[in-house]
N, C-alpha and C positions, 0 to 999 in steps of 0.2 A: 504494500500500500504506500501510495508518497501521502505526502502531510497534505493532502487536499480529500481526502480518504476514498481515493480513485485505486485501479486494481493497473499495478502498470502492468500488468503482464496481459491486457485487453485490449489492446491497442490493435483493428485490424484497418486493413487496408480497403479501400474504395472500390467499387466496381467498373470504375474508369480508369484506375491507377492498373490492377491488374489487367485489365484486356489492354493497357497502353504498352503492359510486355510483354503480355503473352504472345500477340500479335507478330514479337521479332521472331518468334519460331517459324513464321508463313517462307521469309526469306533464308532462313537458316538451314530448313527441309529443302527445301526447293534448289538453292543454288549446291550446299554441301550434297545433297542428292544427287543431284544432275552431274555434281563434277565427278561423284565418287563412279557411279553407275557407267561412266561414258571416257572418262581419260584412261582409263588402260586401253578400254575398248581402240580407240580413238587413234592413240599411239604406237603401241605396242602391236595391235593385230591388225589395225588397217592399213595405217601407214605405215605399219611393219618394223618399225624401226631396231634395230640389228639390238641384242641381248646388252652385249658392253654397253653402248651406247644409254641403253633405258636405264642399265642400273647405276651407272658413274650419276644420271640425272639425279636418280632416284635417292643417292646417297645425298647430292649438294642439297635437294629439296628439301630434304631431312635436316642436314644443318641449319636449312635457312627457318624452319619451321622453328627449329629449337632453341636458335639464338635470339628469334625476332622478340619472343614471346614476353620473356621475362624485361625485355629493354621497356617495350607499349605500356608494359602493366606498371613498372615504375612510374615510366612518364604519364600516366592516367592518375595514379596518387598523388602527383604529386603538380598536377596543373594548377597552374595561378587561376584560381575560382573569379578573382574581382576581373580580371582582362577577360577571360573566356563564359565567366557562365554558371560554370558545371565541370566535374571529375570525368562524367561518363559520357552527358547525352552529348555533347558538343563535338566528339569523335565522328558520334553516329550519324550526325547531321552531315559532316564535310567529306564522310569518307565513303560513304553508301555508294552515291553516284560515280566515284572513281572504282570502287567494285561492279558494278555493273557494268561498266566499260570494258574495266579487263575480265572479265567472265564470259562476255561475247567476243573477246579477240582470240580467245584462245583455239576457238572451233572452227576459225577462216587458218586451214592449211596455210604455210608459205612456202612450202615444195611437198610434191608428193614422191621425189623420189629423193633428191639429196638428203642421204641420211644426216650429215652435221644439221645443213639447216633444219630440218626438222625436231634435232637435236636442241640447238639453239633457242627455235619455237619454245619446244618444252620447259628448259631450262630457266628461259626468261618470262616465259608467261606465269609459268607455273608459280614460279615461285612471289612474283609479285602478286598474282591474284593470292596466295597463302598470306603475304605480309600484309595487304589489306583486309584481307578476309577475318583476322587475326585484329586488327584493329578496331573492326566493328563488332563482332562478334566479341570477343573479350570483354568491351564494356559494358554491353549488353547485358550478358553473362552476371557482369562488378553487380550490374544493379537487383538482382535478386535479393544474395546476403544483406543487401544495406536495406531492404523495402519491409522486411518481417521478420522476426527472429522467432516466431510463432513454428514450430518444427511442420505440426499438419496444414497448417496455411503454404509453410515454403512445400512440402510433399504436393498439397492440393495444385497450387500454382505450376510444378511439375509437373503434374497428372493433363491440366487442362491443357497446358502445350504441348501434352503428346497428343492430345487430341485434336487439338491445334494441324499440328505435325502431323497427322493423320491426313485428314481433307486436303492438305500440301501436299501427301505425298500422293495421291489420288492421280495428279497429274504428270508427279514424275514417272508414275508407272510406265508412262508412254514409253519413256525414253530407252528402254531392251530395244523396242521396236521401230526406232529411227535410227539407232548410233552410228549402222551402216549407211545413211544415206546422211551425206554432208552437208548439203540443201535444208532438209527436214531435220537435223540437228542444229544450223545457224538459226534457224526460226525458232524453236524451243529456247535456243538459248535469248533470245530478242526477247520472248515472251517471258520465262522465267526473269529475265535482269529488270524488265519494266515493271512487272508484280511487287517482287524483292524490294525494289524502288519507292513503291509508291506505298508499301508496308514499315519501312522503315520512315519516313515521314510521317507515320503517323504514330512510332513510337515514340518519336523525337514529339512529337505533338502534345502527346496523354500521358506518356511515361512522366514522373518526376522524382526527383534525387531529396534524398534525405537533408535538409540545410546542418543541420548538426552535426552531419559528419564531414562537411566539406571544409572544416579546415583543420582536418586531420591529415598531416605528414607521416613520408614510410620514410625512413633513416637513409642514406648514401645505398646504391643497388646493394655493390657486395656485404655492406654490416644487415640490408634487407633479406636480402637472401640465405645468409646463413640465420638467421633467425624462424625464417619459415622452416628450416630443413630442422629446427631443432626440436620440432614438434611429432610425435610418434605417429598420431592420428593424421594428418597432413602425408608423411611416409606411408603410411598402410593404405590410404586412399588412392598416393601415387602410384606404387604398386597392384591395386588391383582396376587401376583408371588404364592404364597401360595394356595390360592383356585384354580390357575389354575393347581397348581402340585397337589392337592386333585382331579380336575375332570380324569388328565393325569391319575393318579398311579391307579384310578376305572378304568379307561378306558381302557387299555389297556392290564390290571394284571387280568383281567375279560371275554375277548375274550372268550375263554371257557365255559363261562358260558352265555353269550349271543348268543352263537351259537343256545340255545334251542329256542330261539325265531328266530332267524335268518337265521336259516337253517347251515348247513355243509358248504353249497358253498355260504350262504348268507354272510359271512365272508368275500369274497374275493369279493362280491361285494361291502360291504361296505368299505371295502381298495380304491375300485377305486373310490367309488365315494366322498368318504374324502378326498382323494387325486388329482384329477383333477379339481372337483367343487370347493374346498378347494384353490386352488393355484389360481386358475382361479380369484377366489375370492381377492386371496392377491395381483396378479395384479394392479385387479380395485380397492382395497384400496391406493396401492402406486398412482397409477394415481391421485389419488384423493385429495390425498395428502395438493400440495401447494395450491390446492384453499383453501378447508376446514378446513385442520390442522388434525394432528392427534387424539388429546381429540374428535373433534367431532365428528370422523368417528368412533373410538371408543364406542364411546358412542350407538352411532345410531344401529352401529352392535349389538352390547352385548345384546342390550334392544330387540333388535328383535328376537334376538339367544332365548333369556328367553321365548318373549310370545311364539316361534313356539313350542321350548318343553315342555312347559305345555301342551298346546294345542295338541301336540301327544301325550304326556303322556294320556290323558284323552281317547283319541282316539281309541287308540290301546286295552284299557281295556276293549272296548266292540268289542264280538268274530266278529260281522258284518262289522267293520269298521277298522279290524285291520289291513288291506291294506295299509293303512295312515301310519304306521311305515317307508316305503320307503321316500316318500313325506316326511314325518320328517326329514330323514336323511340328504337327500338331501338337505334341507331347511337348519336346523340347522349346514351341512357344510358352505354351502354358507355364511349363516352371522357368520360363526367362522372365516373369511379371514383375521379382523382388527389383529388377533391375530399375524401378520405380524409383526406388529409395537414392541412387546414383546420387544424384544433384542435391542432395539432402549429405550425403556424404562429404561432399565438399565442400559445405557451407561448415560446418561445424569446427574445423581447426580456424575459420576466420574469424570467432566468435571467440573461441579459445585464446587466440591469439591478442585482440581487442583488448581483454580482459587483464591478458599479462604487460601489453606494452602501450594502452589507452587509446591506439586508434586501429582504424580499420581499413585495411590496406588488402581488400580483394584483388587489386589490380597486379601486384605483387603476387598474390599466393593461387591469383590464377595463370599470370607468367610462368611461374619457377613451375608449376604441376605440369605447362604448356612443355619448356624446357626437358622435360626427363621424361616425357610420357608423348607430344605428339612426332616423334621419327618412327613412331609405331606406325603412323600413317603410312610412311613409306617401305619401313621394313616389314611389312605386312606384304603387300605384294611381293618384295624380293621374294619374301618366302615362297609365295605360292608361285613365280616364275621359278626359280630353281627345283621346284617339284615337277612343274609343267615340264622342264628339260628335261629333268630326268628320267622323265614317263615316255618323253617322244611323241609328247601333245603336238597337234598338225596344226598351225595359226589358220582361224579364219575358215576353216572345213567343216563339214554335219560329222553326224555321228557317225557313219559309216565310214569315213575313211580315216578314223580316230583306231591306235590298237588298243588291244585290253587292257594293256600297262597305264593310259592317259586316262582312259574309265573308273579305273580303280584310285589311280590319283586322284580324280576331282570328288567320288564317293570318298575318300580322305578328306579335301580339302573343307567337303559340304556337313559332315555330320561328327568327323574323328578330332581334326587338327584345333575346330574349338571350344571341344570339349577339356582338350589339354591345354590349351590355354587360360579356360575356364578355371581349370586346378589349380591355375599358379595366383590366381584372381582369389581362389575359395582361400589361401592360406594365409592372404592379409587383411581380410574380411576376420577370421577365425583371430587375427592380432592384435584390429582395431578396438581402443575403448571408449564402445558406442554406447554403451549405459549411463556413462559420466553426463554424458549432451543430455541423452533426455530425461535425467533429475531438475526436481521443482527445481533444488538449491541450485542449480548452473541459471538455471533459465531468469530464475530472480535478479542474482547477482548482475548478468548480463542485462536486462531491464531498468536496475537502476542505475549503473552506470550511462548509458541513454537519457536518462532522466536528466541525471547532472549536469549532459554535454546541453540538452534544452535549457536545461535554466541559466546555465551559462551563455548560451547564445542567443537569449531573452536579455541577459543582463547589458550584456553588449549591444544589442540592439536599442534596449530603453536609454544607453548614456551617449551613445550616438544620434540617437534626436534629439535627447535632452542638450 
């Protein structure tokens, strides 16, 4: 209670406030959709681009991903609020329209057969639509932890942008069945950059930033940086953030190539039923919630996600029983649901963090997570190319002129490879101490110091009119 005998820990947020972010999810699905589904495709099998080649890219990309990260999220904590505005939204206003630029340059070829240039293409596009992409997205991201410290508000808010994310993805679906035509991919891309566009203007519109936390400072990078690392919760999050962006970057950078198993139109079944059983799923985790806690449910999921994909994995290998791939699917949606909680995971060492050093420096501690967790984006494909080679996967061919060694790879790739990855996710889940967060005594403490920073920035305000 503050001495007004108000309850601080009731503090919710507005129904314009939240759809003012949820709404960045419209362009976050959309464009990270579109690029993930369609640049191997793109690359790699169309324009063919020779193995070296993809992965020397694949490695720079990866640096560039991991260095940009942590620099933006400094300089997002640390903007002069009186000259710009804002910590977060002032990013997303100037840099939106420069992402949608280079998100549509990337898809107009600039040779189809000189491997460097195309090389180059990649190189330079890629990696600048990453450092933009990266700039808006990031503060985007800042602005959840600072909007609610309400655990099932921040869970809810993640619930409705996957739902959000849903209806977004609706249209990415299309895109298995353009990537081959270059024409009908520059269009999609014109369409998704314009949506993206005019979604993000209206985050910039309705979203708004917490005044009491904007003139909080994060220390010099490197004293910033080792201070995030010195958090355990913060490491276990990184750790199982990283395998899950290893299963995403196969997963979804790979469509194409699981269509041989999957069928043409079994793509679009498997959208829906990821997507409905999926959600369905994340429901009955939120529900579940206050009884059991998050670690447990957690827990329970992940372990069950592992044994069904083995177990299809195996399955599917033999021609009689390869029906079970469906039933896989299904299954291993359903206990993919806890992954609801993800973004709820990350929010809690910023809170943590707040607590020990008085300010709140998401920009920071979504940098340094960005730093050591997204080259996963890139080393995720490596992986499944050097499996594709080793199988003697045919680029760009049906099924039929595929051998049995590149079948059995991608029934690896589809049901085996992320389930172990999965494992290495279960054992920093099984680390993290997610009980401490959702105690009254955290939740209070963190309330009232919020309180303090408002009265504080009331006081300031009253002696500056006065």
């Amino acid at each position: 209670m503050d001495s007004s005998g108000n309850n601080i820990l009731d503090e919710k947020l507005s129904s314009k406030r939240i759809l003012g972010y949820v709404i960045g999810t419209i362009p976050l699905v959309m464009i990270m959709g579109f690029f993930n589904l369609a640049y191997v495709n793109f690359f790699y099998d169309d324009l063919q681009l020779n193995e070296t080649f993809w992965i020397i890219g694949l490695i720079i990309y990866a640096i560039v991903n991991a260095i940009n990260d942590p620099l933006i999220g400094h300089m997002s904590d640390n903007t002069n609020v009186a000259r710009w505005g804002s910590r977060r939204i002032v990013y997303i206003k100037y840099f939106s329209p420069i992402l949608s630029i280079i998100f549509i340059l990337i898809w107009f070829p600039w040779s189809i057969e000189n491997q460097l240039i195309i090389f180059l293409q990649f190189v330079i596009l890629v990696c600048a639509y990453d450092t933009v992409l990266n700039i808006v997205v990031m503060t985007w991201m800042a602005l959840l932890p600072e909007m609610t410290m309400d655990i099932d508000e921040r869970t809810k808010i993640g619930f409705l942008s996957g739902i959000v994310g849903f209806f977004a993805s609706i249209l990415i679906m299309i895109v298995p069945y353009i990537m081959n035509n270059h024409v009908l991919l520059q269009i999609g891309s014109i369409i998704v950059a314009i949506i993206s566009l005019i979604c993000y203007r209206l985050v910039v519109k309705y979203s708004k930033e917490r005044p009491e936390f904007q003139e909080d400072k994060s220390p010099p990078l490197w004293e910033a940086i080792k201070q995030t690392l010195k958090s355990r919760s913060f490491i276990c999050f990184m750790g199982y953030n990283f395998f899950n962006i290893l299963i995403l970057s196969i997963g979804l950078s790979y469509l194409f190539i699981y269509s041989l198993i999957l069928g043409e139109e079994g793509i679009l079944y498997f959208f829906l039923i990821f997507i409905f059983i999926g959600y369905g799923s994340n429901i009955l985790c939120m529900n579940l919630r206050e009884k059991h806690g998050i670690k447990k449910i957690m827990v329970l999921f992940i372990t069950l996600n592992i044994i069904v994909g083995f177990i299809s994995f195996f399955m599917i290998l033999n021609p009689a029983t390869e029906w079970f791939l469906w039933i896989g699917v299904v299954l291993t949606s359903f206990f993919g649901g806890a992954g609801v909680f993800g973004s709820v995971l990350q929010t809690f060492p910023i809170d943590e963090d707040e607590l020990k050093y008085g300010a709140r420096r998401e920009g920071m501690f979504y940098g340094v997570n960005a730093l050591f967790t997204m080259h996963a984006y890139s080393l995720g494909p490596i992986i499944a190319t050097l499996i594709l080679s080793a199988s003697n996967y045919v680029k760009n061919s049906p099924l039929e002129v595929q051998p049995a060694s590149a079948i059995i790879a991608i029934k690896f790739m589809f049901f085996l490879l992320p389930r172990i990855f999965s494992l290495f996710g279960l054992i920093f889940i099984l680390l993290y101490p997610v009980k401490k967060f959702e105690e009254k005594e955290f939740q209070t403490n963190l309330a009232k110091l919020h309180l303090e920073k408002k009265q504080k920035l009331l006081r300031r305000v009253n002696h500056e009119s006065n």
